[in-house]
C-alpha positions as CSV (number, residue, x, y, z in Angstrom):
1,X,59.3,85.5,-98.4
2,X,56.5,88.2,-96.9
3,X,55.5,90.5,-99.8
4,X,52.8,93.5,-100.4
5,X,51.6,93.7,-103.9
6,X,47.7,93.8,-104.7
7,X,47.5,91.4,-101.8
8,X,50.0,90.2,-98.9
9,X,52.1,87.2,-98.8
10,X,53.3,85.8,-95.9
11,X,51.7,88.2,-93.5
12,X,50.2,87.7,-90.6
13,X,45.9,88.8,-91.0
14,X,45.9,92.0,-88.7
15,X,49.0,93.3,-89.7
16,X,49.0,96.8,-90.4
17,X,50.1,98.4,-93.9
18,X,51.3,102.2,-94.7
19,X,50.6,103.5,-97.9
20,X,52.8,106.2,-98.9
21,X,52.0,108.7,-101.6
22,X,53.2,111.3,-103.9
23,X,51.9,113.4,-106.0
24,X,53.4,114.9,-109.4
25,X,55.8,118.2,-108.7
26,X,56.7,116.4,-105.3
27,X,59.8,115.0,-105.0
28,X,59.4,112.8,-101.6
29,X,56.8,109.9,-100.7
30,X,54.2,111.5,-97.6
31,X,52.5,109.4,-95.3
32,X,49.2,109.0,-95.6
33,X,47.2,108.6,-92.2
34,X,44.3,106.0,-93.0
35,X,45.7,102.0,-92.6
36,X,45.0,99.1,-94.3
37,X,44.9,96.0,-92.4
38,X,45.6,92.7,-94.1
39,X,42.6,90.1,-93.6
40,X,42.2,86.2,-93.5
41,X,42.6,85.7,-96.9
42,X,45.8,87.7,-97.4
43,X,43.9,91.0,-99.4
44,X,43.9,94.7,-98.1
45,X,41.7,97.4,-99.1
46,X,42.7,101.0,-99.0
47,X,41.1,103.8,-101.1
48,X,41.5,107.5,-101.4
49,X,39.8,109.7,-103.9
50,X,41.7,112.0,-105.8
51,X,42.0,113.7,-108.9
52,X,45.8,114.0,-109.9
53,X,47.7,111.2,-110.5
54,X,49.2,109.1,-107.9
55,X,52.3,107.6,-107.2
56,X,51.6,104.7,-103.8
57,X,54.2,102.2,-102.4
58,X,52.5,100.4,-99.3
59,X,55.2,99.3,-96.4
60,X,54.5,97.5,-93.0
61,X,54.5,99.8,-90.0
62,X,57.9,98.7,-89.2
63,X,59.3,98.4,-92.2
64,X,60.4,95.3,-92.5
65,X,58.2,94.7,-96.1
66,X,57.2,97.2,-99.1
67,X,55.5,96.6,-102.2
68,X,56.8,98.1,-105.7
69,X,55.4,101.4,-106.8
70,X,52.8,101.4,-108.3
71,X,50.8,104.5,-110.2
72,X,47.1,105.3,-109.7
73,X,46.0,107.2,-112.9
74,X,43.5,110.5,-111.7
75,X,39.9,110.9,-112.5
């Protein structure tokens, strides 16, 4: 079964992965507009600097898969 946690299972390299984000006092997941792409070896890398703490779930582009939610602690 395809899956997205720190790296993809059953993916195909060169699919495409959303990460969705949200930030404490929000109450609904944005869209953030970089990609990741998943590579040969199944990993993705996607990075964004910020200094609040960070709430990311990571989805295909159609949907189809999403990883659990997981929390980036800020700087």
């Amino acid at each position: 079964m395809p899956s997205v946690t720190p790296e993809a299972v059953g993916l195909e390299p060169g699919t495409r992965l959303v990460a969705y984000l949200r930030f404490p006092g929000e109450t609904r997941f944005s869209q953030a507009a970089a990609r990741a792409e998943v590579q040969d070896d199944g990993t993705f890398t996607w990075q964004r600097r910020t200094g609040k703490r960070t709430s990311v779930y990571f989805s295909t582009e159609d949907g189809s898969v999403s990883s659990e939610r997981i929390i980036i602690p800020g700087r």
